[in-house]
C-alpha positions as CSV (number, residue, x, y, z in Angstrom):
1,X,3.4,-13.4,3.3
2,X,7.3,-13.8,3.7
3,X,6.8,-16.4,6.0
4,X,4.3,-18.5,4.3
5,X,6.5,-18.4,1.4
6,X,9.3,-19.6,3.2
7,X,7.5,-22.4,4.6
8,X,6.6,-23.8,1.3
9,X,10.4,-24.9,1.2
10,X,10.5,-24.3,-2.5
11,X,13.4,-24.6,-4.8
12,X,15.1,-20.7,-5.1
13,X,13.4,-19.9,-8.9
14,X,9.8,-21.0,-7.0
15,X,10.5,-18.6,-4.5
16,X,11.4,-15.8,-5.9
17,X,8.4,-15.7,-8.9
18,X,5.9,-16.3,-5.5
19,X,7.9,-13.6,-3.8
20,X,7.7,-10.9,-6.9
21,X,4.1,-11.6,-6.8
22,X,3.3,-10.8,-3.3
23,X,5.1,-7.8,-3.5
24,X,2.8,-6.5,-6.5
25,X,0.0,-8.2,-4.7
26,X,0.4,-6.5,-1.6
27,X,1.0,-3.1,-2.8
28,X,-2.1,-3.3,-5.5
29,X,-3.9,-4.7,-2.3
30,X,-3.5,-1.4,-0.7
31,X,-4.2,1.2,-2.9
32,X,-7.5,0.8,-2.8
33,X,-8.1,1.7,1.2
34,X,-6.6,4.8,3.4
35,X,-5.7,2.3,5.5
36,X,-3.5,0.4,2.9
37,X,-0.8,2.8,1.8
38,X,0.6,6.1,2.7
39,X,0.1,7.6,-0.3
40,X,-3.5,6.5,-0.5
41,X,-4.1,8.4,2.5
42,X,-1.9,11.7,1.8
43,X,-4.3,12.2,-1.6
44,X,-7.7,11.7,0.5
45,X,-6.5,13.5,3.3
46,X,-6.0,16.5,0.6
47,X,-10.0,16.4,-0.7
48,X,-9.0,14.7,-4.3
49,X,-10.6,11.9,-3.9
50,X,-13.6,10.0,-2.0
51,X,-13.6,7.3,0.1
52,X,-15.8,5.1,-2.1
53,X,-14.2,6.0,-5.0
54,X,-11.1,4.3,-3.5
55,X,-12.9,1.5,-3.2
56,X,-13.6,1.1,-6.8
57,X,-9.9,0.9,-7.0
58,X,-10.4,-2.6,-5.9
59,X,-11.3,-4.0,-9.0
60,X,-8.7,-2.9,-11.5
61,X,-6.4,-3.9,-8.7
62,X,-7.8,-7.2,-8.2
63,X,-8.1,-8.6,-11.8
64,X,-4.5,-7.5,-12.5
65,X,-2.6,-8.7,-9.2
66,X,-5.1,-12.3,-10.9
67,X,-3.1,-12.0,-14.0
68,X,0.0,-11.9,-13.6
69,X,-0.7,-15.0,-11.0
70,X,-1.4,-16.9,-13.6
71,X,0.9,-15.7,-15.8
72,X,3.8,-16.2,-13.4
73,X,2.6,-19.7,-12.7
74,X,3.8,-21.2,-15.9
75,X,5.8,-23.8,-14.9
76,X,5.0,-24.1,-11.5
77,X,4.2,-27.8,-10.8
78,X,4.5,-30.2,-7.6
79,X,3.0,-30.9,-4.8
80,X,3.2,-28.7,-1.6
81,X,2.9,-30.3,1.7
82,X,2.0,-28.1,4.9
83,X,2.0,-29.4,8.1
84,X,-0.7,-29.1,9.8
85,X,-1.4,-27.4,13.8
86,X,-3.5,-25.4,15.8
87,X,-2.9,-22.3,17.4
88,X,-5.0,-21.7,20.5
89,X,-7.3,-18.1,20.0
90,X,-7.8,-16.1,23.2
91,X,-10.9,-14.5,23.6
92,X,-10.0,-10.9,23.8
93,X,-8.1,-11.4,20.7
94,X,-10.5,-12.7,18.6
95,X,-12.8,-9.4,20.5
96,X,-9.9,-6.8,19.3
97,X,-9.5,-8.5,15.7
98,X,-13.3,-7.7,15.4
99,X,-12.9,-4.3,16.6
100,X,-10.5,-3.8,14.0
101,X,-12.7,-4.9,11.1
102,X,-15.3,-2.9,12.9
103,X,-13.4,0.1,12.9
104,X,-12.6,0.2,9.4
105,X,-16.2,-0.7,8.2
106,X,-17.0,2.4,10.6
107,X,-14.5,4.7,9.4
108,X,-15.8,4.4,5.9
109,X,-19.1,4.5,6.8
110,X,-19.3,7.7,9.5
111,X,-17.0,9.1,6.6
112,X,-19.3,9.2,3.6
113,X,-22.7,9.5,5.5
114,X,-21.4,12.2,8.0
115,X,-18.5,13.4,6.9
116,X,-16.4,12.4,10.1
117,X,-12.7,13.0,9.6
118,X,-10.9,9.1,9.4
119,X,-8.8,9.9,11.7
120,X,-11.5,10.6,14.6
121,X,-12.8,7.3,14.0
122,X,-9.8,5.0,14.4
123,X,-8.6,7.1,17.5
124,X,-12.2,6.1,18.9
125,X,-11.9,2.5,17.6
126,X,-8.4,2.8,19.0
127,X,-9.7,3.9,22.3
128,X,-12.6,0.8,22.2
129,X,-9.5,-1.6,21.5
130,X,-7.3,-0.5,25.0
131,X,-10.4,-0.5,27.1
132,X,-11.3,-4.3,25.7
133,X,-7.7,-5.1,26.3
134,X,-7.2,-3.6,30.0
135,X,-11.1,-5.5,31.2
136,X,-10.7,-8.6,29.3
137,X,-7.2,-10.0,29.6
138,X,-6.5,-12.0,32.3
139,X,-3.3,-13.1,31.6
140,X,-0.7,-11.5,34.1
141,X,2.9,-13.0,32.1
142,X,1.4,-10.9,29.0
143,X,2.6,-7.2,28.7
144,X,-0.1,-4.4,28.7
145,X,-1.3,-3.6,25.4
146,X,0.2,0.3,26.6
147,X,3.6,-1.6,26.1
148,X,3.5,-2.1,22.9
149,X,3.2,1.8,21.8
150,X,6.7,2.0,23.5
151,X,7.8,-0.1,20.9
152,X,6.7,2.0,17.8
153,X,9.6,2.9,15.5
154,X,9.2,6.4,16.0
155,X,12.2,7.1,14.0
156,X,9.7,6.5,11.1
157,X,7.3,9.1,11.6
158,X,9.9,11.1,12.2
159,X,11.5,10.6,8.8
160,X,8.2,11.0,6.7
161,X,8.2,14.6,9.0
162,X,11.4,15.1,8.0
163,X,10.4,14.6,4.1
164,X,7.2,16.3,4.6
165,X,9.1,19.5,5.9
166,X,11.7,18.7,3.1
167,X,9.0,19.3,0.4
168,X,7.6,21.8,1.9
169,X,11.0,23.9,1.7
170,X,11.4,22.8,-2.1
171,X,8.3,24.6,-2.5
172,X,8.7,27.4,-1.1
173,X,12.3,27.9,-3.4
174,X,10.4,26.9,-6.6
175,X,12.8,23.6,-6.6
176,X,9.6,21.8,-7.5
177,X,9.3,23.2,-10.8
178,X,11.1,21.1,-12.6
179,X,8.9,18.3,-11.6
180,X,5.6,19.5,-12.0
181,X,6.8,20.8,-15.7
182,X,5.9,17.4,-16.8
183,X,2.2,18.1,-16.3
184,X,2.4,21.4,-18.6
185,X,4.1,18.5,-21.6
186,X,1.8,15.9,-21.6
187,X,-1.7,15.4,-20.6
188,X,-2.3,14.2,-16.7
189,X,-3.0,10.5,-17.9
190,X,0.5,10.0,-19.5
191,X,2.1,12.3,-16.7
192,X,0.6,10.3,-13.9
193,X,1.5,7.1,-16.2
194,X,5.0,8.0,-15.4
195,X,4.9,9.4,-11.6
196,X,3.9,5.7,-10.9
197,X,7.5,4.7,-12.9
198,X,9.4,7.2,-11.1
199,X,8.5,5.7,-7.8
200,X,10.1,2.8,-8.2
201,X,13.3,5.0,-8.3
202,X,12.4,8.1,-5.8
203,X,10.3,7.0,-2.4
204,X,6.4,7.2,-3.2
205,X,5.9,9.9,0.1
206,X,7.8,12.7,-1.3
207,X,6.6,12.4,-4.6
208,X,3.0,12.2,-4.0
209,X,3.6,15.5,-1.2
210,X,5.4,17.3,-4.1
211,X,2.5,16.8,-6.4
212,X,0.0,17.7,-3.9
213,X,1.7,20.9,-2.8
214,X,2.0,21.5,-6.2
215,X,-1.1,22.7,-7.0
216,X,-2.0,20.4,-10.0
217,X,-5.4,20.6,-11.3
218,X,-6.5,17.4,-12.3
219,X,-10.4,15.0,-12.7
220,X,-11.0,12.8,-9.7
221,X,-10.5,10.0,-12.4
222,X,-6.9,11.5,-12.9
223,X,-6.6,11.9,-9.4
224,X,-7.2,7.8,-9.2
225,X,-4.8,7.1,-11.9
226,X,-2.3,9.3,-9.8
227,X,-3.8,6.8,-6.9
228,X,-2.7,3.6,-8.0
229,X,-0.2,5.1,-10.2
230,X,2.4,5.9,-7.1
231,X,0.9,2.8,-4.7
232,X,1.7,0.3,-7.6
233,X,4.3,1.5,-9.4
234,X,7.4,1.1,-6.8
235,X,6.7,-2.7,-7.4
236,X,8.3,-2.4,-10.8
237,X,11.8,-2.5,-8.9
238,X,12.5,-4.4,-5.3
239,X,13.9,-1.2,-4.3
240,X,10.6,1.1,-5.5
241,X,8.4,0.0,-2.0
242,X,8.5,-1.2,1.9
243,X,7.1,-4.7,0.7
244,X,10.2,-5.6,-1.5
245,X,12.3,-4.1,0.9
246,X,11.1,-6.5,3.5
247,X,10.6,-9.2,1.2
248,X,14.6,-8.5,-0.2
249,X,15.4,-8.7,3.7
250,X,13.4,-12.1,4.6
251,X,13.7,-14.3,1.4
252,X,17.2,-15.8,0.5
253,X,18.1,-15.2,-2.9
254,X,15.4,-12.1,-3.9
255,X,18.7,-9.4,-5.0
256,X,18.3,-6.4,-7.4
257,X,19.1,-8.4,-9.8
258,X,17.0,-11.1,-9.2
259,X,13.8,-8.8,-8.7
260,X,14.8,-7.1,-12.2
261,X,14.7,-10.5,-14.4
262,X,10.5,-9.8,-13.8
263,X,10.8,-6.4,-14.9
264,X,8.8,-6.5,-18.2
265,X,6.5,-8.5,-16.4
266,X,5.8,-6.4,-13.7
267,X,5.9,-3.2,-16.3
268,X,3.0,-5.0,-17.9
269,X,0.5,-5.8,-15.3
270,X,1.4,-2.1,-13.7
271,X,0.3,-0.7,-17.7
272,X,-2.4,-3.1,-17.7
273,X,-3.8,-2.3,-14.0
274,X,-3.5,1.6,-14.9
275,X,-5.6,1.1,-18.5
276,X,-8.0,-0.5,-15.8
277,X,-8.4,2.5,-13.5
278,X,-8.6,5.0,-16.5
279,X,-11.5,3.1,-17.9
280,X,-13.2,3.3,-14.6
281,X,-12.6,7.1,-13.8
282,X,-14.4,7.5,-17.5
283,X,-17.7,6.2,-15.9
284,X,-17.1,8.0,-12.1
C-alpha cells in the first residue's frame, strides 16, 4: 500500500491524508480474520469468540474504513497518471497464491463444521505449499522456498514471548489489577470503548494477553467490541500499530505530528466503527 502511494507522486498533503487512510484501512481490514491481526487471533485462540462471528466484523469495518474515504477526499482533485507494464506470472506462483486462498477458505471451514484447531489447517496448507514449490519450480537461479524460513525475523516471535511471559508474571503478582479495575467502574462497552484508546499508547499484544489472563467475564458481543476495539484503535496515533510504523518508515513526511493533525478524524470513524459492532453483537 506504501508503495502504490508513493508511486502516485503526489504532492506531500495528498500523501499523507492517502497514507492515514491506509493505515486505518489496513488495520479495520484485519480485525475481522485470525489471519489479519494478532490480537484477533489471541481472543479466538482463548474460546471468546467464533470464527464466523469474526466475519460479521467485516461489515462495521467495511462501511467505516468507506467513510472516512470519502470524508478525507475533500479536496482531493487531479488527475493521476500510472504507467502502465506487465509482470510476467509463473505457474507455480499463481498454484501457491491459490493454495493460500484455499487454505484460508479451508481453515474457516474445517473450523466451524469440525471443529479443527486453525492452526492444524495452515500447517497442512503450509505443508501442500512446499511440496507444490519443490515439484513445480523449475527454475534453478531461484532459492528454495526452505530459504526463505531462514529469513524469518525470529527476533519477533521472540519478543511477543517475551511479552507473553511478561504478562504472565504481572499476573501472578496481582500487578494487573489496576487495569482490569476499569471493568468493575464502568460497564464492558465503555471499558472496551477505551482499551481500544489505550492501544494507541501501550502495544495491542500485551493488552489484549492482560485482559485475557484476567479473567473478565464478558457477552461474545462484548467480546467483539473488545475485537475491533484493540485491532482498530492503535490507528488513532501513527505510533498505536505495525501499519503506521511502517507507513512512518516508507512515506516522506508522515511524523507524529503529521499523523496527529487527523486525530479527531480518526477518533471519529474508530467511535463510529465501534457503535457499528455494538449494534451487531445486539442481534448475535
Amino acid at each position: 500500500s506504501c508503495s502504490l502511494i508513493l508511486s502516485l507522486n503526489l504532492d506531500v498533503k495528498k500523501r499523507l491524508q492517502f497514507a492515514v487512510l491506509v493505515v486505518f484501512a489496513v488495520n479495520s481490514g484485519g480485525v475481522s480474520l485470525i489471519t489479519g491481526d494478532v490480537t484477533t487471533l489471541m481472543i479466538f485462540l482463548a474460546d471468546k469468540v467464533e470464527i464466523l462471528t469474526l466475519l460479521t466484523l467485516a461489515i462495521p469495518a467495511s462501511i467505516t474504513v468507506f467513510i472516512l474515504a470519502v470524508f478525507m477526499s475533500r479536496g482531493l482533485d487531479g488527475i493521476v497518471i500510472l504507467q502502465g507494464g506487465s509482470n510476467p506470472v509463473r505457474k507455480v506462483d499463481a498454484v501457491i497464491a491459490g493454495l493460500f486462498l484455499l487454505t484460508i477458505l479451508a481453515t474457516i471451514v474445517s473450523n466451524v463444521l469440525f471443529g479443527v484447531p486453525p492452526v492444524l489447517s495452515f500447517l497442512f496448507g503450509l505443508s501442500i505449499m512446499f511440496l507444490v514449490s519443490r515439484f513445480m519450480s523449475d527454475d534453478s537461479d531461484l532459492d528454495p522456498i526452505l530459504e526463505y524460513i531462514r529469513v524469518i525475523e525470529f527476533e519477533t516471535l521472540l519478543f511477543f514471548l517475551g511479552i507473553l511471559l511478561l504478562v504472565g508474571m504481572l499476573k501472578e503478582i496481582q500487578a494487573l489489577d489496576s487495569l482490569v479495575a476499569i471493568y468493575d467502574v464502568l460497564p464492558p462497552l465503555y471499558a472496551n470503548y477505551l482499551m481500544g484508546i489505550f492501544s494507541a499508547f501501550i502495544d495491542n499484544v500485551p493488552l489484549t494477553a492482560a485482559l485475557l489472563k484476567s479473567g473478565i467475564e464478558m457477552s461474545p458481543g462484548e467480546w467483539m467490541g473488545l475485537t475491533y476495539a484493540v485491532g482498530v484503535g492503535g490507528s488513532i496515533l501513527v505510533i498505536g500499530s505495525a501499519a503506521g510504523i511502517v507507513a512512518m518508515s516508507k512515506i516522506e513526511g508522515l511524523t507524529f505530528s503529521a499523523y496527529a493533525r487527523y486525530v479527531l478524524h480518526l477518533l471519529a470513524a474508530y467511535t463510529l466503527g465501534y457503535s457499528g459492532v455494538y449494534l451487531l453483537g445486539l442481534v448475535i
